[in-house]
C-alpha positions, -999 to +999 in steps of 0.1 A: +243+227+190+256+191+185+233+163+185+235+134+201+226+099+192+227+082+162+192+104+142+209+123+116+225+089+104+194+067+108+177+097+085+201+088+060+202+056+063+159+061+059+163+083+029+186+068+008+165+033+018+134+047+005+146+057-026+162+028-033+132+007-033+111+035-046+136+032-077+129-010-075+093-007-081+079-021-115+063+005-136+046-016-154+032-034-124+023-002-109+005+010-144-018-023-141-022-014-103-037+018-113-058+005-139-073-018-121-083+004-095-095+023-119-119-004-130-132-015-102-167-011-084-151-013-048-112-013-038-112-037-004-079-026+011-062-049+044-032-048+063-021-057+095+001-037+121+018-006+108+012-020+072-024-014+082-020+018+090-004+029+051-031+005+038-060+027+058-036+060+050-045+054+012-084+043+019-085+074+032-071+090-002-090+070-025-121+078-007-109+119-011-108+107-047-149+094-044-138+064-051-161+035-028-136+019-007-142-008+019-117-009+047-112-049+052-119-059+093-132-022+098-164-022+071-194-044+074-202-047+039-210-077+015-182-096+003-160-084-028-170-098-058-162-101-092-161-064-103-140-052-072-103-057-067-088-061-034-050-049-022-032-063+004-004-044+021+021-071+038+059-066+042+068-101+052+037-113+025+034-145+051+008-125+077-019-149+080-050-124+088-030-109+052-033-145+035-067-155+047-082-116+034-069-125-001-081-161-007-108-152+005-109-120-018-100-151-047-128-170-038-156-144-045-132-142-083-121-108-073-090-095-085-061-095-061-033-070-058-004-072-034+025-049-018+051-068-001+090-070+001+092-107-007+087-114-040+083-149-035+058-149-006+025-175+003+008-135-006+029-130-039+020-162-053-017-160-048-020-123-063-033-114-097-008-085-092+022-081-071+041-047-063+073-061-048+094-033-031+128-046-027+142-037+007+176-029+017+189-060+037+225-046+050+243-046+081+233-013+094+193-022+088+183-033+124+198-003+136+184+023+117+154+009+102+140-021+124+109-044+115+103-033+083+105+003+084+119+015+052+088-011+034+067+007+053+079+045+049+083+033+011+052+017+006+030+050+019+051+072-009+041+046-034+009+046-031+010+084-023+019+084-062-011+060-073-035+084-056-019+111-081-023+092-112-056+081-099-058+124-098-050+127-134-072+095-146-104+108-127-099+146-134-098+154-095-077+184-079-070+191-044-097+212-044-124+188-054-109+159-029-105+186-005-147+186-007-147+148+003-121+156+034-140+150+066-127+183+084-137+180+125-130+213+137 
């Protein structure tokens, strides 16, 4: 069977993206990431688009972990405060639902984390913490990986890897998270 159109390459082209800026990523950053989660009474989480969508992908996680998590947009609940931390997932880091979550995060003296692939964004600057994942930005990238795709695809994998160190801190297995999984069948 041959294929046809340009998948296997844009597969490729994904793969060896991701694990680029999976290999960009600041351990050290990521460490205080995870502490700080760690810490805090309630993790706010907010993104917008399909960064939304890996920012409610981990919510989900961290509340498998028993962890009290508050879904930013989605959750009535007071604002965050001083003991709670709030991360906001942005590729461009300029989003302005993004911006106005997090000063308003600052104003209540919470701690603010950030995930975005400019390092020098309105979002980077105002964070307490910023995981900068540093993007491919070639020729073949609005071909294969449009809109911020490979932040995106990158970004869930990180933070796939904070839920297991988050695992290993907290003294959870599958099994025990798998007794917080809402299972509707």
């Amino acid at each position: 069977m041959t294929e046809r159109g340009p998948r296997k390459k844009a597969l490729r082209y994904l793969s060896n993206g991701i694990h680029q800026t999976i290999d960009s990523i600041d351990c050290a950053l990521a460490d205080k990431l995870v502490d700080a989660i760690h810490k805090a009474e309630r993790v706010f989480i907010y993104g917008a688009g399909r960064s939304g969508f890996v920012a409610r992908c981990f919510a989900m996680r961290l509340g498998h972990l028993g962890l009290r998590v508050v879904r930013m947009s989605i959750d009535e609940v007071d604002a965050p405060g001083e003991r709670d931390m709030t991360i906001i997932v942005s590729g461009t880091g300029e989003t302005q639902s993004s911006i106005f979550y997090a000063q308003s995060s600052r104003d209540g003296g919470t701690l603010v984390a950030s995930i975005t692939e400019v390092a020098k964004s309105s979002l980077a600057r105002m964070s307490d913490i910023t995981i900068h994942l540093d993007t491919p930005n070639d020729e073949d990238r609005e071909v294969y990986a449009p809109m911020g795709t490979i932040f995106e695809d990158a970004c869930l994998i990180f933070l796939d890897t904070v839920v297991v160190d988050l695992m290993v801190r907290l003294e959870e297995t599958e099994g025990s998270m798998r007794k917080r999984h809402g299972q509707l069948y």
